[in-house]
C-alpha positions as CSV (number, residue, x, y, z in Angstrom):
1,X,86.3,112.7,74.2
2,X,86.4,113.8,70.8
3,X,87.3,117.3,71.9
4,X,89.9,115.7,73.8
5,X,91.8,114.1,71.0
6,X,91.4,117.0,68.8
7,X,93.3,118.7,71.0
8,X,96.0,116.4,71.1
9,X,96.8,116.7,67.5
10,X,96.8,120.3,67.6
11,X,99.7,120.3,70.7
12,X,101.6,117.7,68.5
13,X,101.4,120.5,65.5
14,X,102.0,123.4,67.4
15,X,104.4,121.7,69.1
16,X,106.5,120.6,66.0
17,X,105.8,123.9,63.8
18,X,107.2,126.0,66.6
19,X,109.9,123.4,67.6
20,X,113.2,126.3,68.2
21,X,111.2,129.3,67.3
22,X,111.6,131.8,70.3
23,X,108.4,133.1,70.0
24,X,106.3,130.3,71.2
25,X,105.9,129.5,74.8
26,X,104.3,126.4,76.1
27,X,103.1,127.3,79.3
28,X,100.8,124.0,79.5
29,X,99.2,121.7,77.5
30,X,96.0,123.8,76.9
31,X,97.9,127.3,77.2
32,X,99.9,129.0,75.0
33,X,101.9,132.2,74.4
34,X,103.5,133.3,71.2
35,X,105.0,136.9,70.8
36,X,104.6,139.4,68.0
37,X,107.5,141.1,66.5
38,X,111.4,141.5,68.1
39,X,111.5,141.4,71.6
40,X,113.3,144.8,71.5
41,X,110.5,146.0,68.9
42,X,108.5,148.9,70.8
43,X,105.5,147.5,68.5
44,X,105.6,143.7,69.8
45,X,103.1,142.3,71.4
46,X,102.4,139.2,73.2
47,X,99.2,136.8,72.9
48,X,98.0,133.7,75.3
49,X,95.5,131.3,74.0
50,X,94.0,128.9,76.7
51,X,91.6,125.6,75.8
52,X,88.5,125.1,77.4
53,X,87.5,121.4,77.7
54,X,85.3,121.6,74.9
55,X,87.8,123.3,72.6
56,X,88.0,123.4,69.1
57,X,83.8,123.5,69.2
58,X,84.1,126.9,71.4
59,X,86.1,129.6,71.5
60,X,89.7,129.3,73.0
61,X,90.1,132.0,76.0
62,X,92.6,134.8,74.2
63,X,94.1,136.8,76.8
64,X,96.4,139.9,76.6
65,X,97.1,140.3,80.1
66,X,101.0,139.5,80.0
67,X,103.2,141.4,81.8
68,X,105.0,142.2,78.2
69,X,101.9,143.8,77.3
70,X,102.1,146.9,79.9
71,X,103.3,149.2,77.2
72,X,100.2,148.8,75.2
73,X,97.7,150.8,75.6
74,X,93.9,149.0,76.7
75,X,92.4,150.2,73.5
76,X,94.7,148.9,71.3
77,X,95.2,145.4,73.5
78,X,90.8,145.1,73.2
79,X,90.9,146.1,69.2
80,X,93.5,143.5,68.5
81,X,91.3,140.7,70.9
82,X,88.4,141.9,68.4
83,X,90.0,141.3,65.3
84,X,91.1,138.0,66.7
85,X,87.7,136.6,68.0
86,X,86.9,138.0,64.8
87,X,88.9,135.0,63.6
88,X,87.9,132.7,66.5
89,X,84.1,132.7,64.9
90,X,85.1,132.2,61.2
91,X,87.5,128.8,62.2
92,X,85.2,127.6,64.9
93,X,84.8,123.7,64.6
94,X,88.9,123.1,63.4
95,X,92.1,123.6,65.1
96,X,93.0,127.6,65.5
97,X,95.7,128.7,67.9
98,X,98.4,128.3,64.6
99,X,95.9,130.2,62.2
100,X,95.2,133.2,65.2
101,X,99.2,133.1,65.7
102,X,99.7,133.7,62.1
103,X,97.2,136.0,61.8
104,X,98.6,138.4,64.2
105,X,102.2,138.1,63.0
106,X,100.4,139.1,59.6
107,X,98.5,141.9,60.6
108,X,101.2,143.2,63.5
109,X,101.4,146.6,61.5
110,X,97.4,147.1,61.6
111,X,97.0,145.9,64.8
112,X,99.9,148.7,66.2
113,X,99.4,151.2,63.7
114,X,97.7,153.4,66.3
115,X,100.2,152.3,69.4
116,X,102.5,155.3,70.9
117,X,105.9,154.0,70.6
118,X,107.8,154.5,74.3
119,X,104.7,155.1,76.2
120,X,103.9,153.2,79.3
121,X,100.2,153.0,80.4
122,X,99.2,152.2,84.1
123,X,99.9,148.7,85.1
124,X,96.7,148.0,86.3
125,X,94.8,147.8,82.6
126,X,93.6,144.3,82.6
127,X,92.1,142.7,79.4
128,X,90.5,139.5,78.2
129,X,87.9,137.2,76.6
130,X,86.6,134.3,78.1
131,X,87.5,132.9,81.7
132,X,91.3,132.6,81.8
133,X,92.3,129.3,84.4
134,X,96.1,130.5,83.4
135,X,97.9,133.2,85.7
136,X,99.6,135.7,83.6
137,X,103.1,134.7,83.7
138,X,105.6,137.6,84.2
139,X,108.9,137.9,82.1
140,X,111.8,139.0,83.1
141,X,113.3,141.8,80.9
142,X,117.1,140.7,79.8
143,X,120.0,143.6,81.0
144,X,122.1,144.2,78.0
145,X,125.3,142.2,79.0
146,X,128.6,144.4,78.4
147,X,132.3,142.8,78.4
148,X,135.1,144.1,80.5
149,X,136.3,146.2,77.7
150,X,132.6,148.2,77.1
151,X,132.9,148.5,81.0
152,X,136.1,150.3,81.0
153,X,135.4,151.8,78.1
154,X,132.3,153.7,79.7
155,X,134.2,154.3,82.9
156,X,137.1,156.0,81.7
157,X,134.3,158.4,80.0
158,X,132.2,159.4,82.9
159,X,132.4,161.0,86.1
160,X,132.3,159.5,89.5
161,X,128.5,160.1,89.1
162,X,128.2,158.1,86.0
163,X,127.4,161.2,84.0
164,X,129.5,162.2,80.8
165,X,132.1,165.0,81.3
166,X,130.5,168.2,80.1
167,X,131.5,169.1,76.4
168,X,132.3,165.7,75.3
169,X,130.3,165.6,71.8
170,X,130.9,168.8,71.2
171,X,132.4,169.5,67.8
172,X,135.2,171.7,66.9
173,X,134.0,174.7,64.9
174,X,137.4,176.7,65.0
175,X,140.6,175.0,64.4
C-alpha cells in the first residue's frame, strides 16, 4: 500500500510541475510521456515512463516506442534507454519520472549527438525496457496552417501543377 501512496504524491508533483508545459502528456495515472526538444526540432525525442504496482521500489517501464520516435534510429533510441536505466538504478527507492525527464532534457545533445538529422528509419524498429501495459499512442503531425493571403500568394506563383514557373529565382547578371 505504501507503493501505492508513493505514487500518489509523485502524480500530484508531476502533475503541478508540468501544469501548462506542452511537453508533458498524461496518458494515465501510472503513464507518462514528456517530449525532448521543439516539436519541429529534427533532434527531439519523445520518452514514456509507465509504473508497475510496486513502483518507486522497481524500475518504472521506459519505453521509446512512440510513433514520434520513427525518425530515430534503434541504436540511438536503446543508448538513450541505457543512459536512463542508468539513472533508474542510482534513484531506485524515491520518486524518478521528474529526475529521468530532467535528465534527458539535460543531456538531449549527448543523447542525439550521433542522430542523422532528416533520416527516416523503418517503422517497424521497436524498443523497450520492462513489460509496457500502455499502447504506444500515435500523434498526429500538425499541417502548417496558411491564411488566404499565403494561399494566393503561392498560387499566383505556380503553375497549374503546383510547380514554380521555370526561372523564377534566377538573378539578373546583365542589366
Amino acid at each position: 500500500m505504501a507503493a501505492n501512496e508513493d505514487q500518489e504524491m509523485e502524480l500530484e508533483a508531476l502533475r503541478s510541475i508540468y501544469e501548462g508545459d506542452l511537453c508533458f502528456r498524461e496518458l494515465s495515472p501510472v503513464s507518462f510521456q514528456y517530449r525532448v526538444g521543439e516539436s519541429g526540432d529534427p533532434k527531439a525525442f519523445l520518452i514514456e515512463v509507465s509504473w508497475p504496482e510496486t513502483y518507486p521500489q522497481t524500475a518504472p517501464v521506459i519505453s521509446m516506442d512512440a510513433f514520434f520516435n520513427n525518425a530515430i534510429s534503434s541504436a540511438i533510441k536503446q543508448s538513450i534507454l541505457d543512459k536512463l536505466m542508468v539513472e533508474v538504478e542510482a534513484n531506485l527507492g524515491t520518486a524518478m519520472t521528474y529526475t529521468l525527464f530532467e535528465y534527458a532534457k539535460d543531456n538531449k545533445e549527448v543523447f542525439m549527438e550521433n542522430q542523422p538529422v532528416n533520416t527516416v528509419t523503418s517503422v517497424s524498429n521497436s524498443i523497450s525496457t520492462g513489460t509496457p501495459d500502455v499502447p504506444p499512442s500515435k500523434k498526429k503531425e500538425k499541417k502548417e496552417q496558411l491564411s488566404k493571403t499565403q494561399k494566393r500568394k503561392l498560387a499566383d506563383k505556380t503553375d497549374n501543377k503546383g510547380e514554380l514557373p521555370r526561372g523564377w529565382n534566377w538573378v539578373d547578371v546583365i542589366k
